[in-house]
N, C-alpha and C positions, 0 to 999 in steps of 0.2 A: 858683812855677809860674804862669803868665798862661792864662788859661780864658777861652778865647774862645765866646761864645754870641751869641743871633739874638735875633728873635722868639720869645717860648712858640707851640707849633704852627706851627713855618715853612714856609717857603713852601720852593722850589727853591733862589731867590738866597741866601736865608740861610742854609741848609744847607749848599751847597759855599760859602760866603764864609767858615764857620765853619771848614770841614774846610781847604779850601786856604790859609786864612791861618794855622790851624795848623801848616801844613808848611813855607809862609813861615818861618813864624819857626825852626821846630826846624832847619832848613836853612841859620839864620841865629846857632843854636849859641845857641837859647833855649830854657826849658823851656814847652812848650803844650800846650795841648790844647784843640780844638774839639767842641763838645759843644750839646745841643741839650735844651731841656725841652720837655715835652711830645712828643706825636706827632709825625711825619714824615706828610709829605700821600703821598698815591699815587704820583705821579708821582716823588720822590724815593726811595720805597721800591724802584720799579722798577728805577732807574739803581745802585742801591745792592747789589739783589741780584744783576745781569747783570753787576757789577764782583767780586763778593765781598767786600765792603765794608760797614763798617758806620760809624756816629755816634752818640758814646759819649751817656750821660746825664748833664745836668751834673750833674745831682741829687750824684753818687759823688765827682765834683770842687768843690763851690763852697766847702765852710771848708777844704780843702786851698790854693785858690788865696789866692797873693799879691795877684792883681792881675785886673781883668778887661777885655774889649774886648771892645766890643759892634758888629757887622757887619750891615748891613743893618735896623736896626733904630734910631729915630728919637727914642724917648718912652719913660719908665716906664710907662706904659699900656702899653705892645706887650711887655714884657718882666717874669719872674718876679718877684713881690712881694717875695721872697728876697734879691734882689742889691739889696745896699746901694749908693745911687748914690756914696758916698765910693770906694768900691773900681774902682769905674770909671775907667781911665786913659787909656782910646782910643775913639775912636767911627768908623768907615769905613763912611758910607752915602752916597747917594745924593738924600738928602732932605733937607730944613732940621732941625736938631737944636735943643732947647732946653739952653743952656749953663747956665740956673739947674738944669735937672734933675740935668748931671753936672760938678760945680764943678770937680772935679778932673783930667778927662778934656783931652784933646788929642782937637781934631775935626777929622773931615778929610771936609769931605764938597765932592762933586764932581758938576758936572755930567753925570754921565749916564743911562743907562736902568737899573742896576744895580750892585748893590755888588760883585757879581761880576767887573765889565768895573775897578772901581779893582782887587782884589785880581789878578788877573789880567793887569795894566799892572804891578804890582812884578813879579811875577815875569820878566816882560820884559824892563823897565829895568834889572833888578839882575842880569838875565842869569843865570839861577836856575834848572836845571831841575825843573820840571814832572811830576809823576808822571801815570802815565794813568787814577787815579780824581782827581783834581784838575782836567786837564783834560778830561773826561767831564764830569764836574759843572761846572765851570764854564763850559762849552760850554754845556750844557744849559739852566744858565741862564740866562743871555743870552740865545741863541734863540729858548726859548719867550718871554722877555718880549717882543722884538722881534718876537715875529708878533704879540703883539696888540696893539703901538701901531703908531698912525699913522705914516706915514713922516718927517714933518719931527720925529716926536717922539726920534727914533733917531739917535743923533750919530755923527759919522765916527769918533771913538775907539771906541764900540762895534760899529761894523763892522771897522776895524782891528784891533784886539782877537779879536774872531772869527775871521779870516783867519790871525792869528797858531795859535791854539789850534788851528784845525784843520790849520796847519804843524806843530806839537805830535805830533798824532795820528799822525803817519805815521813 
C-alpha cells in the first residue's frame, strides 16, 4: 500500500494533493491512501465538512505502508520525524526538493503555484475522472493560493487547470 502524506499541519494544497492523488492512483488500480499528520487548518476543515468528507491519520497507516509519496511538501523538516526518507519513492511539489534528503524517491517537481495544479494536470491528461471532493479541494486550493500571489507569479497551467476543474464542477 503507497501512503501518501503533506506537510505535519498542512496547509489546503497539501491536503487535497494528498486526498486526490490518493484517488489517482486507487483509479489507477493501486493500493493508496492519502492521509495527513497532525491538524487540518480551518479552512480545510470547512471544505471537508460541506463535502462529508474526511482525511485519514497517517499515524493508523505509516508501518502498514510499503511505500511512501510525499505531495506538496519539499524537506524533512516540513514533514513527520517518523517517516523514514529510505521509504520515500515520490516527491510531487512545486518547490526545489533536496535529493540527498530522499535518495530513493523520484522527484517531480514543476513550475507552478501548487502541488495541486501538478495533481490535478494527471488527472486531466490521463483522462481520469474526478470525484467532486477531489475537485472541491483541489479548486480550492489553487484559488486561494492564486489570490494571494502576484499576478506574474501565477502560470497559465494553473489558470488552465482552474478552468478545467471548474468544467469538472458542473
Amino acid at each position: 500500500m503507497k501512503l501518501i502524506i503533506t506537510d505535519e499541519e498542512p496547509d489546503l494544497d497539501g491536503a487535497a494533493s494528498s486526498y486526490a492523488y490518493a484517488e489517482f492512483l486507487k483509479k489507477n488500480d493501486e493500493k493508496a491512501v492519502g492521509a495527513v499528520f497532525g491538524d487540518l487548518n480551518e479552512q480545510t476543515e470547512q471544505i471537508l465538512e460541506e463535502l462529508d468528507e474526511e482525511i485519514q491519520d497517517a499515524s493508523y497507516y505509516l508501518y502498514s505502508a510499503d511505500e511512501i509519496i510525499i505531495v506538496s511538501a519539499s524537506s524533512m523538516d516540513h514533514i513527520s520525524r517518523r517517516i523514514s526518507p529510505d521509504k520515500v519513492v515520490e516527491i510531487i511539489d512545486h518547490e526545489d526538493v533536496s535529493k540527498e534528503d530522499f535518495p530513493e524517491a523520484d522527484i517531480e517537481i514543476e513550475g507552478v503555484s501548487t502541488a495541486s495544479t501538478i495533481i490535478a494536470e494527471k488527472f486531466r491528461d490521463n483522462d481520469i475522472e474526478v470525484s467532486k471532493g477531489a475537485v472541491t479541494l483541489l479548486h480550492a486550493a489553487i484559488t486561494s493560493t492564486i489570490e494571494e500571489l502576484d499576478d506574474e507569479e501565477v502560470t497559465d497551467r494553473d489558470r488552465e487547470i482552474v478552468e478545467w476543474l471548474e468544467e469538472q464542477k458542473e
